[in-house]
C-alpha positions as CSV (number, residue, x, y, z in Angstrom):
1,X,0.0,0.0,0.0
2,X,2.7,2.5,0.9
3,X,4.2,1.6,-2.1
4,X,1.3,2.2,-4.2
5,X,0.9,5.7,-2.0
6,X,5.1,6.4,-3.3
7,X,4.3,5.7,-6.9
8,X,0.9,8.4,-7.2
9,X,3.3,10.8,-5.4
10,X,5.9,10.4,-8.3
11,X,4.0,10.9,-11.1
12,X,1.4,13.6,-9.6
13,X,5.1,15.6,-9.2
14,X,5.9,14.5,-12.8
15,X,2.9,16.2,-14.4
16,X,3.2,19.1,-11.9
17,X,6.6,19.6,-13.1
18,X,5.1,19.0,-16.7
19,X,2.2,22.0,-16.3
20,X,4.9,24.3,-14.8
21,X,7.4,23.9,-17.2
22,X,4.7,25.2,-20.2
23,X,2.6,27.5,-17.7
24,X,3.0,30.5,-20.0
25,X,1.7,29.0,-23.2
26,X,-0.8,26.0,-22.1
27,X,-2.3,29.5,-20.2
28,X,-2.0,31.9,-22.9
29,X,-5.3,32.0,-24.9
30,X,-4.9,31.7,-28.6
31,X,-7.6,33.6,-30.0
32,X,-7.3,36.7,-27.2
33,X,-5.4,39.9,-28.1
34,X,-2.4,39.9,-25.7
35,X,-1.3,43.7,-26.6
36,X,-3.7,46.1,-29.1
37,X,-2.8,47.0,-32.1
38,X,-2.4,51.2,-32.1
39,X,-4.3,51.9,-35.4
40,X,-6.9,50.3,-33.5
41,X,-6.8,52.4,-30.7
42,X,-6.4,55.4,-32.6
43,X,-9.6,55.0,-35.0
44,X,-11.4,54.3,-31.6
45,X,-9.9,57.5,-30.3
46,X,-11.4,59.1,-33.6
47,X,-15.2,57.4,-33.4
48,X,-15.4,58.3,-29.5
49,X,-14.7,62.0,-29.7
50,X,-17.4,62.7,-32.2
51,X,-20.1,63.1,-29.1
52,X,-20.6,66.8,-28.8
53,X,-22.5,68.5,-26.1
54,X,-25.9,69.3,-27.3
55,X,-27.7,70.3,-24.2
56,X,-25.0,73.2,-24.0
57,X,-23.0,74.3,-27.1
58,X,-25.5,74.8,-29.9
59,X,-27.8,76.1,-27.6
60,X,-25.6,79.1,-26.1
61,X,-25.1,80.4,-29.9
62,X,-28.8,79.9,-30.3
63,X,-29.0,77.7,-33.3
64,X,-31.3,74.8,-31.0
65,X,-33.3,75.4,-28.5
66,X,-35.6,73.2,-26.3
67,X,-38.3,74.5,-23.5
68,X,-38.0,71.8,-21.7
69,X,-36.2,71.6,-18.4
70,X,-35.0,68.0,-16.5
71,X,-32.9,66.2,-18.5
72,X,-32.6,68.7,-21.6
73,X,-31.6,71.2,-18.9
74,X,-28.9,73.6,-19.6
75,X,-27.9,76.4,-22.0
76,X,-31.5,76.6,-22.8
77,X,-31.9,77.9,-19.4
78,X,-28.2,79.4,-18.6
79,X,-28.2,76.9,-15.6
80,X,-25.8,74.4,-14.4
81,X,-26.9,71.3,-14.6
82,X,-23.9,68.3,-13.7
83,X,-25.5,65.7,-15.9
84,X,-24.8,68.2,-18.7
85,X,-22.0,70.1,-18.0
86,X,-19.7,67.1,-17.4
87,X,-20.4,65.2,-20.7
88,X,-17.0,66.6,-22.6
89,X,-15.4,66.1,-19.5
90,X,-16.0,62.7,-19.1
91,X,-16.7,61.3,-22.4
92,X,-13.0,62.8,-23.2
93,X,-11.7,61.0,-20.3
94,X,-13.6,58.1,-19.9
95,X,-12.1,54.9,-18.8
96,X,-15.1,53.0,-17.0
97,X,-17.2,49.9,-17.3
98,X,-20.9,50.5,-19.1
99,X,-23.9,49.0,-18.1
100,X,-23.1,45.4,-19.5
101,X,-19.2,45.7,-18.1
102,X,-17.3,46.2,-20.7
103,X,-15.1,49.1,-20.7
104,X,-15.6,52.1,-22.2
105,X,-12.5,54.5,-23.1
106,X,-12.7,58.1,-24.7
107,X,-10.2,59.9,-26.7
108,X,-7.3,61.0,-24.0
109,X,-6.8,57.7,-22.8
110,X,-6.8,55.9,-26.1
111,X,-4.4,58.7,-27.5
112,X,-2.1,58.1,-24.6
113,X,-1.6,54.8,-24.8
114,X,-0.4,55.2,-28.9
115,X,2.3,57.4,-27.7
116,X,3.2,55.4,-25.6
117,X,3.6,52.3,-27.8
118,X,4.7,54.3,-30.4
119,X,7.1,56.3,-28.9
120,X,10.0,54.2,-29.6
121,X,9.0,53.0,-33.0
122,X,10.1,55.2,-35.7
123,X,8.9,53.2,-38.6
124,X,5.1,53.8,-37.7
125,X,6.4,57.6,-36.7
126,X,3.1,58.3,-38.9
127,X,0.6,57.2,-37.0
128,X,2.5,58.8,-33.7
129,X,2.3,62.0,-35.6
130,X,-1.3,61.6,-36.2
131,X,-2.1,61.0,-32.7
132,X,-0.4,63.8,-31.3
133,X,-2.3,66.2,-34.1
134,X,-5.8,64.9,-32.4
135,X,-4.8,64.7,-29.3
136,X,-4.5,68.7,-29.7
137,X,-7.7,68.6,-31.5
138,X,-9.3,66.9,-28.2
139,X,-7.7,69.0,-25.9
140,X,-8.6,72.2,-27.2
141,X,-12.1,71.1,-27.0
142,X,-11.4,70.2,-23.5
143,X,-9.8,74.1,-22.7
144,X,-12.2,75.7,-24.5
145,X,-15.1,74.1,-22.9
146,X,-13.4,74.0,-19.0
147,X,-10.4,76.1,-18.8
148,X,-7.4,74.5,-17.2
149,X,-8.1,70.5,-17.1
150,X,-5.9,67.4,-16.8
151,X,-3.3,67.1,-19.6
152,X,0.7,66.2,-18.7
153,X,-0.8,63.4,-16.3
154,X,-4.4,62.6,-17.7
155,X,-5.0,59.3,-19.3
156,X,-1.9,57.4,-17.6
157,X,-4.0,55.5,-15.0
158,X,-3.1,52.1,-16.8
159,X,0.4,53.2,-17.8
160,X,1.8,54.9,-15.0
161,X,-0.7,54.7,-11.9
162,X,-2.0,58.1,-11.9
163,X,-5.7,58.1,-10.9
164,X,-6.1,61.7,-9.7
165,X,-4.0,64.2,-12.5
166,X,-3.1,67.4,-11.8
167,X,-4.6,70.4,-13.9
168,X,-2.7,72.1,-16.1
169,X,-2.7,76.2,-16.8
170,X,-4.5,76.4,-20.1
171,X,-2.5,78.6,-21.3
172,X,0.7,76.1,-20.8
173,X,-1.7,73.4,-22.6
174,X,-2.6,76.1,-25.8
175,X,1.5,76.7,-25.5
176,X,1.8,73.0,-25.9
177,X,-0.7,72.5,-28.6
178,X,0.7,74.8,-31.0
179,X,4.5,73.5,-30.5
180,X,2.5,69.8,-31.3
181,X,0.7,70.6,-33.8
182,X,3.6,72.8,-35.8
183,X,5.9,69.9,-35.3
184,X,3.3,66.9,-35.6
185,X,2.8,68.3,-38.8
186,X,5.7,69.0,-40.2
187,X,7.5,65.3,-39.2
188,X,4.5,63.5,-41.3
189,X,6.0,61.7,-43.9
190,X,4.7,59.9,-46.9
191,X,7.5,57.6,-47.3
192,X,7.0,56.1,-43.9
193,X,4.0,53.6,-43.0
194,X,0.7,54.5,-44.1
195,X,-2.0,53.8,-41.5
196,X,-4.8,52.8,-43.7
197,X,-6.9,52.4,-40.3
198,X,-7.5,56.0,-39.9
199,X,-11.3,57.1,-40.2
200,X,-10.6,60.8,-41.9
201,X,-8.3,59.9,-44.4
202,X,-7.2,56.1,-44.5
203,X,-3.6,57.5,-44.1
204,X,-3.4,59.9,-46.7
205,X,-0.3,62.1,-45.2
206,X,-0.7,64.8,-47.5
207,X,-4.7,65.1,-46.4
208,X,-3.3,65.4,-42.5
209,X,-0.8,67.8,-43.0
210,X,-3.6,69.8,-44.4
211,X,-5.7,68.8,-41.3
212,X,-2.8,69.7,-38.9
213,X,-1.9,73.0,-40.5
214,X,-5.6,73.8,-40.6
215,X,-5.8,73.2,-36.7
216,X,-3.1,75.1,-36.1
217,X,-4.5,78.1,-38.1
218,X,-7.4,77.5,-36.0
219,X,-5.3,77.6,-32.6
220,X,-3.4,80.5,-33.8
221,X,-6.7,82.3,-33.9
222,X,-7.5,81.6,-30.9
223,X,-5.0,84.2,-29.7
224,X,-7.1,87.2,-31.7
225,X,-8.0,88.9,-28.4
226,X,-4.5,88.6,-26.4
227,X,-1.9,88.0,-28.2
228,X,-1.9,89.2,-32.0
229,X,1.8,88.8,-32.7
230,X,1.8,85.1,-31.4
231,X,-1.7,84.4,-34.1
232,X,0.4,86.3,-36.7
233,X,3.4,83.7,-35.6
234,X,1.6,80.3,-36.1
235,X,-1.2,81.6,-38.7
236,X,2.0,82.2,-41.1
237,X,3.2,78.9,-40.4
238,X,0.1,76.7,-40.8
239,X,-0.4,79.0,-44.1
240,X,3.2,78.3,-45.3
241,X,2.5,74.2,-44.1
242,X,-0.5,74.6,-46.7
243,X,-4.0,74.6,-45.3
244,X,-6.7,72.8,-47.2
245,X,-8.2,73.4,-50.4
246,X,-11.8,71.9,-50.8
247,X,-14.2,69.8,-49.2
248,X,-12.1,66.7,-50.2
249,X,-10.1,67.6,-47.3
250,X,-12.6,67.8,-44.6
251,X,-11.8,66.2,-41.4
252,X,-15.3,63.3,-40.6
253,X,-16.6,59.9,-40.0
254,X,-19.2,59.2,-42.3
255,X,-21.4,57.2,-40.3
256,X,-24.3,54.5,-41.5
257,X,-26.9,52.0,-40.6
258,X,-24.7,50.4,-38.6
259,X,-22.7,52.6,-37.0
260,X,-25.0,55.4,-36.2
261,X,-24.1,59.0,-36.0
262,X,-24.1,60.4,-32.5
263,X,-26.0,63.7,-33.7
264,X,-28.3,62.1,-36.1
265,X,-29.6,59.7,-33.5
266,X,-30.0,62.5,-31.3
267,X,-32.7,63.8,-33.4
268,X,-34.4,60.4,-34.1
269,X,-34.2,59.6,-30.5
270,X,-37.4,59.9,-27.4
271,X,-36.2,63.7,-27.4
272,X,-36.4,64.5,-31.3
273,X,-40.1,65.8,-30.4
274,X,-38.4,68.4,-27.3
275,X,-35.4,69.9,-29.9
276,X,-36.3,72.8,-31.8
277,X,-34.3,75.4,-34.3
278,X,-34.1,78.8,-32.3
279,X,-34.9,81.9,-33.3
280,X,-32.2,83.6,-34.2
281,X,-30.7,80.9,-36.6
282,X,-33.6,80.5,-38.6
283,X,-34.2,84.1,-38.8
284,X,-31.2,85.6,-40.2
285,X,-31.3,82.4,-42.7
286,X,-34.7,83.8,-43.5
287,X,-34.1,87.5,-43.7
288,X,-31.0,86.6,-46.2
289,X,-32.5,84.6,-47.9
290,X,-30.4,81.8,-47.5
291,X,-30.6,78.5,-49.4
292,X,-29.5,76.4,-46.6
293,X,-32.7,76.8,-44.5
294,X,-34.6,75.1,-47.4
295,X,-32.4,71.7,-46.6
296,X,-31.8,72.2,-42.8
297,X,-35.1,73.0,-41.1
298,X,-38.7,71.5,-41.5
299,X,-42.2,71.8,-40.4
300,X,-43.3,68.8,-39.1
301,X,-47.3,68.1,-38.9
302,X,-46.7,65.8,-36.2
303,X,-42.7,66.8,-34.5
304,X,-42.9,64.2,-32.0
305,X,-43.2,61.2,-34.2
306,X,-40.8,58.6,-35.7
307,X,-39.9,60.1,-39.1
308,X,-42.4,57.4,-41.0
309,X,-45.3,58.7,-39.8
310,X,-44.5,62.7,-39.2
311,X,-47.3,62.9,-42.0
312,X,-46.9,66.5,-43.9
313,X,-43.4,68.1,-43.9
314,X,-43.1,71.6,-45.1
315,X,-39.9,72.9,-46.0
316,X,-40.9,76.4,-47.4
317,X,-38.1,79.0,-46.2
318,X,-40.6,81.6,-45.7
319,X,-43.0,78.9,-43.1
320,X,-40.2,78.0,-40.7
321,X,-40.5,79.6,-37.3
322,X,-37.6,79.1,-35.0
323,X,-38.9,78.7,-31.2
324,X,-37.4,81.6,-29.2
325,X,-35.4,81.6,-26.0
326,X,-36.4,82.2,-22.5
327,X,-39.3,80.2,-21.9
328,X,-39.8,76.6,-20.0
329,X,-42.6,74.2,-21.2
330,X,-45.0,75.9,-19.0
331,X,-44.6,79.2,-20.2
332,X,-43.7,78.9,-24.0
333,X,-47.2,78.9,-25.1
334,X,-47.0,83.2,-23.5
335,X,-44.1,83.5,-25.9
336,X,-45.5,86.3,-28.9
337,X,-46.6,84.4,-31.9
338,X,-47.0,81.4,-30.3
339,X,-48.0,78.5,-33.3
340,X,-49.7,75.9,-30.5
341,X,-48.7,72.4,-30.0
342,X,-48.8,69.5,-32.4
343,X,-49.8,66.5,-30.7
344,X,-47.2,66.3,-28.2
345,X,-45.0,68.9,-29.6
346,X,-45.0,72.5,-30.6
347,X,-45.9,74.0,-34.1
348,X,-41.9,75.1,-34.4
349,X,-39.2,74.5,-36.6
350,X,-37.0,71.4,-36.2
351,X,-33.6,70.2,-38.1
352,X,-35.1,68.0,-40.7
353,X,-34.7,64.3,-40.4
354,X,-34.7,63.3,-44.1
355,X,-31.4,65.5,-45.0
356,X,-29.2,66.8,-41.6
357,X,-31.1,65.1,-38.6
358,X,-30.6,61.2,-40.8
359,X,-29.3,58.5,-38.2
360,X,-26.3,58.1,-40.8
361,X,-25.1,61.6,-41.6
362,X,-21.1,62.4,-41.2
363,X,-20.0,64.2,-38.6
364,X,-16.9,66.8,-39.3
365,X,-14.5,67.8,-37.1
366,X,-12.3,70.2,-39.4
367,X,-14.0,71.4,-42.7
368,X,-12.2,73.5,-45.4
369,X,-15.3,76.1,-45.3
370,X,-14.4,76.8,-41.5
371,X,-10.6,76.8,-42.6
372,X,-11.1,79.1,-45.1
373,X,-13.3,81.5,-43.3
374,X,-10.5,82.0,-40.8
375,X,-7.9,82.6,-43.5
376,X,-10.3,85.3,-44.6
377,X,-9.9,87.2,-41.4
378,X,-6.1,86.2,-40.7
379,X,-5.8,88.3,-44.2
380,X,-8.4,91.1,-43.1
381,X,-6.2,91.5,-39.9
382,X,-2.9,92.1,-42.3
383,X,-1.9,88.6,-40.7
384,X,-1.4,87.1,-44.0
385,X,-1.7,87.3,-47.9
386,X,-4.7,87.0,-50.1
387,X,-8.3,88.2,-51.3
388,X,-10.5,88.3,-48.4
389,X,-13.7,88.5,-50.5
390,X,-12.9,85.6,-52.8
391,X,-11.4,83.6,-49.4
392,X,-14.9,84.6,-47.4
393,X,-17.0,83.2,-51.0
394,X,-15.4,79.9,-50.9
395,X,-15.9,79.6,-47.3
396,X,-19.5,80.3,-48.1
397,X,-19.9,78.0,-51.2
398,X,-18.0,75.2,-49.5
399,X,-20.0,74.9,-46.4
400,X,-23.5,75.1,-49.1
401,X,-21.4,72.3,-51.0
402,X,-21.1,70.3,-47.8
403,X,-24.7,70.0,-47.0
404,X,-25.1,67.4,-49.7
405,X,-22.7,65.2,-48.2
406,X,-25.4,64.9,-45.5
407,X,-27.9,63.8,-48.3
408,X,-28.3,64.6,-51.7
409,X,-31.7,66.0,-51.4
410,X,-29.6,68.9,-49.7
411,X,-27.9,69.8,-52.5
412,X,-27.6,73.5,-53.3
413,X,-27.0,74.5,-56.8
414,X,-24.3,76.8,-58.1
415,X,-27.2,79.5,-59.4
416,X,-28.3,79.8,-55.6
417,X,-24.9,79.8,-54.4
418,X,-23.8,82.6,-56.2
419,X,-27.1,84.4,-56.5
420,X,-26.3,84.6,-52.6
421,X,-23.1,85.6,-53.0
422,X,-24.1,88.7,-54.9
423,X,-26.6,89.8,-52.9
424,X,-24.6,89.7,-49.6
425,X,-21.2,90.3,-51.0
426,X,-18.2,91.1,-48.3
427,X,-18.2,94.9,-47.0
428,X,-14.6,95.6,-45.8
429,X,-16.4,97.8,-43.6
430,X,-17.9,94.9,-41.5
431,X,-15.5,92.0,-42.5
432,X,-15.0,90.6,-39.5
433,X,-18.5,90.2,-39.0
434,X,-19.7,88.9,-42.0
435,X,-17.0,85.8,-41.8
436,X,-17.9,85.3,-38.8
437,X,-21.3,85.2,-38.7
438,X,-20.7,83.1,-41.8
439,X,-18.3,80.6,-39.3
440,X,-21.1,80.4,-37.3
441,X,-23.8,79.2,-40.2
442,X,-20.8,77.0,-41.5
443,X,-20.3,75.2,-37.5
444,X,-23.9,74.7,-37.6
445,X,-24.3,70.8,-36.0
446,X,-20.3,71.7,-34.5
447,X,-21.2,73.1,-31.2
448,X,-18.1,73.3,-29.7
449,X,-16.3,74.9,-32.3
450,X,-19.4,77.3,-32.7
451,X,-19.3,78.6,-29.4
452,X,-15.8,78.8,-29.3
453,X,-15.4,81.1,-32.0
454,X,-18.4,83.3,-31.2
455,X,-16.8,83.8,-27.5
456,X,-13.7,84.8,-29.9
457,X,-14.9,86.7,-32.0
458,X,-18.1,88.1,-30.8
459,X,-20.5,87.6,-33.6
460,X,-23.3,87.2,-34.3
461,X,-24.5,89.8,-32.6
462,X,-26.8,87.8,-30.7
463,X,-28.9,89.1,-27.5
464,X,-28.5,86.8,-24.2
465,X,-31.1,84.2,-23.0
466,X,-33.5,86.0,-21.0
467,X,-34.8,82.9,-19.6
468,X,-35.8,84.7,-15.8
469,X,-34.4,82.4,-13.5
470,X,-30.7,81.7,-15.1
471,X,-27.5,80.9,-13.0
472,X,-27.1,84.2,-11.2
473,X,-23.5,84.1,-13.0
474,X,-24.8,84.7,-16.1
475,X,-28.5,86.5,-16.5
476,X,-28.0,88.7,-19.1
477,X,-25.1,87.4,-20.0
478,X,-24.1,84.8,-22.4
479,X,-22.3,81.1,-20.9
480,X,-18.7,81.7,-21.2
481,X,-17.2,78.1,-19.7
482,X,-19.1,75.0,-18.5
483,X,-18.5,73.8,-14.8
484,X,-16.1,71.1,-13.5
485,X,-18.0,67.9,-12.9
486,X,-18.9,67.7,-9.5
487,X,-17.3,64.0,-9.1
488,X,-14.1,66.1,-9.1
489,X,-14.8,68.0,-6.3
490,X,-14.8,65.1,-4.3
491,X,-12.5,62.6,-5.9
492,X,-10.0,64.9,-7.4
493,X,-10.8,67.6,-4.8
494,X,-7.2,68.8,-3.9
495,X,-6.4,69.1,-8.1
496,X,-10.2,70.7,-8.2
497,X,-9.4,73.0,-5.9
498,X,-6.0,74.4,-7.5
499,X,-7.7,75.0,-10.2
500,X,-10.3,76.6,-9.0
501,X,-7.7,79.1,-7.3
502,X,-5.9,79.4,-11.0
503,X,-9.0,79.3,-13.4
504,X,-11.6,81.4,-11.3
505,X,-14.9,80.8,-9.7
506,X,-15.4,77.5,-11.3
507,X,-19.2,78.7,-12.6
508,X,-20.7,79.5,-16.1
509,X,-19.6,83.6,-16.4
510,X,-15.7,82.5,-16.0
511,X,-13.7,83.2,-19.2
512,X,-11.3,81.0,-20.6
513,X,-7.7,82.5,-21.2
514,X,-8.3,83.2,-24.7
515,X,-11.9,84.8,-24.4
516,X,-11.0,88.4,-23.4
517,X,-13.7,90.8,-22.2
């Protein structure tokens, strides 16, 4: 027996010694991703920042507009509202488990981890480039919307530990994003790997030095306000890098059946009954007669509905009524002119869902119309060289030119493009106004570059929400940052709180660096 005992003792130490000896790969699932691939990570990077902020954005620069208050609350009302506010913040950031526990990552963190990889890799230098270009792209979105943020030490929580970054100035970050972007740029090279993963251009490295010149244009303007000789500085360089040159260039994801667009299902969605044009868009498209309103807004018989059964839709320029601002769901039927209701929504103009508001409609990040519109007024400012009236036209006719990549239904012919043209043609007198009240019409569906550059440039002329019981910070007065959310008070509260001291009072009336009074 003791011998039988000895033997089973042997060989269970045999096969131990068996099991230990090829641990690693007996363990090692085949069929499982040990390390990502960066290409991957970056095309996510691109998909996951395409989620703007409509409850805020679009609504302070009064192109959409809802009545309603709980969970549409926010610019419509000029009030705070956490759910809201913190949705650049932390889809940028984002690195958490969803509902069914798989983990969801946004922009910063993906980016991150490509340098990383990358870093050391000068054959795929390419695709490092590209990532540091939209990580700028993401992190002016993030100082534009908050002021200082989380930069040198944000997104390292896998790589290095840090849960809890520090904030950054914002002005150090915008210092920062213009060295990136200038050198970013210029070290593409189209002898190098192409990435053919990438969602704006499939690698194209001519198209990104284009997109990265045109960013940095658009950062150099930035400094309009408080610091003209540093824009002059970096406009001249992202002109000499070459800026681009048509629609072909624009910076999107065209998204489709599958793959929805983030903005398009927003106006399909439970809420496309509550989201109206406002006011003021639809009525300077009116009193210009612009083409555009023909193919962006609609009438719907019954707003509410799902877009087979809307039943009439009336497109007629001269019918659309944009809903105006400072009224809740209870008082919006006082408002002057009030249409009524439709069933369970209101006889106002909404984006329509056959052209712009379509489930798969593109969403652009960097257009050549937007690009070219800033040229205009980098020349009008003696910044650089060029015509400003035939820069501000293109501008105008490439943004009209865009709408039928939305749908073709939304073309706008040549005739009405330049019958515009000659009836609003460019007054030096009031240049800077008319470009960028043109930007404006051209960001329309871009809310965060939208607001940006109307807290730049200050047009349109645009009177504040009067809505009567706004954040004390701002009645009368137009949104000028979004609040930090408040998990950061608490979690990150000592790097919330030096911010805070840097930044200002963190509330809606404190001004970035770049937006001077």
């Amino acid at each position: 027996m003791k011998k039988k005992y000895i033997i089973a003792l042997l060989a269970s130490m045999i096969t131990l010694g068996a099991c230990k000896k090829n641990f690693e790969e007996i363990n090692v699932n085949p069929v499982l991703p040990a390390d990502l691939e960066p290409s991957y990570l970056f095309s996510n990077a691109q998909f996951s920042a395409a989620l703007p902020n409509y409850y805020y954005q679009p609504m302070i620069v009064q192109q959409l507009i809802t009545p309603n208050t709980g969970v549409l609350e926010g610019g419509n009302h000029n009030v705070s509202y956490d759910p809201n506010t913190n949705i650049t913040f932390n889809y940028m950031y984002r690195s958490t488990s969803n509902t069914s526990g798989a983990i969801v990552t946004g922009p910063v963190v993906l980016l991150t981890t490509v340098l990383d990889k990358l870093k050391d890799q000068p054959a795929r230098s390419n695709l490092y480039n590209m990532a540091r270009i939209f990580k700028a792209y993401v992190f002016m979105i993030l100082v534009d919307t908050y002021g200082d943020v989380p930069y040198t030490e944000a997104g390292k929580g896998y790589l290095e530990g840090i849960n809890l970054p520090k904030y950054d100035n914002q002005q150090d970050i915008y210092n920062d994003i213009l060295k990136e972007l200038d050198e970013a740029t210029k070290a593409l090279d189209a002898s190098k790997a192409i990435e053919a993963g990438d969602l704006f251009y499939k690698g194209d490295i001519p198209k990104w030095k284009k997109l990265g010149n045109s960013l940095l244009l658009r950062a150099a303007m930035r400094y309009s306000k408080t610091d003209a000789a540093k824009a002059q500085q970096y406009v001249t360089i992202a002109v000499n890098g070459g800026l681009m040159q048509s629609n072909a260039d624009n910076a999107l994801i065209q998204f489709n059946s599958t793959f929805n667009s983030p903005t398009g299902s927003w106006f399909q969605a439970t809420e496309r009954g509550n989201i109206y044009l406002a006011a003021p868009f639809v009525e300077y498209l009116q009193d210009t007669d612009d083409p555009r309103l023909r193919v962006i807004s609609v009438k719907y018989a019954q707003p509410a509905n799902p877009l087979a059964t809307v039943g009439t839709e009336n497109t007629n320029p001269a019918d659309q009524l944009g809903m105006p601002l400072g009224y809740n769901e209870s008082t919006i039927s006082t408002a002057p002119g009030f249409p009524g209701r439709l069933g369970a929504g209101y006889a106002y103009s909404q984006v329509n869902r056959r052209t712009l508001g379509k489930i798969d409609i593109p969403e652009f990040y960097v257009t050549y119309s937007q690009t070219a519109l800033l040229l205009a007024e980098a020349v009008q400012r003696g910044w650089a060289t060029g015509n400003v009236a035939t820069l501000y036209a293109n501008g105008v006719k490439a943004h009209m030119d865009q709408l039928a990549q939305y749908d073709g239904t939304a073309t706008i012919s040549e005739d009405a493009q330049n019958a515009y043209l000659l009836a609003h043609p460019l007054s030096p007198a009031n240049a800077l106004e008319q470009i960028n009240t043109q930007y404006w019409v051209s960001s329309f569906l871009n809310g965060n570059e939208a607001w940006a550059n109307f807290r730049r440039s200050g047009y349109p002329q645009l009177t504040p929400n009067p809505y009567p019981t706004a954040d004390a910070s701002v009645k009368g007065a137009f949104i000028r940052r979004l609040t930090y959310p408040l998990r950061e008070q608490t979690v990150n509260a000592a790097n919330y709180q030096a911010a805070v001291a840097h930044n200002g009072p963190d509330n809606l009336a404190t001004r970035v660096f770049w937006d001077k009074e």
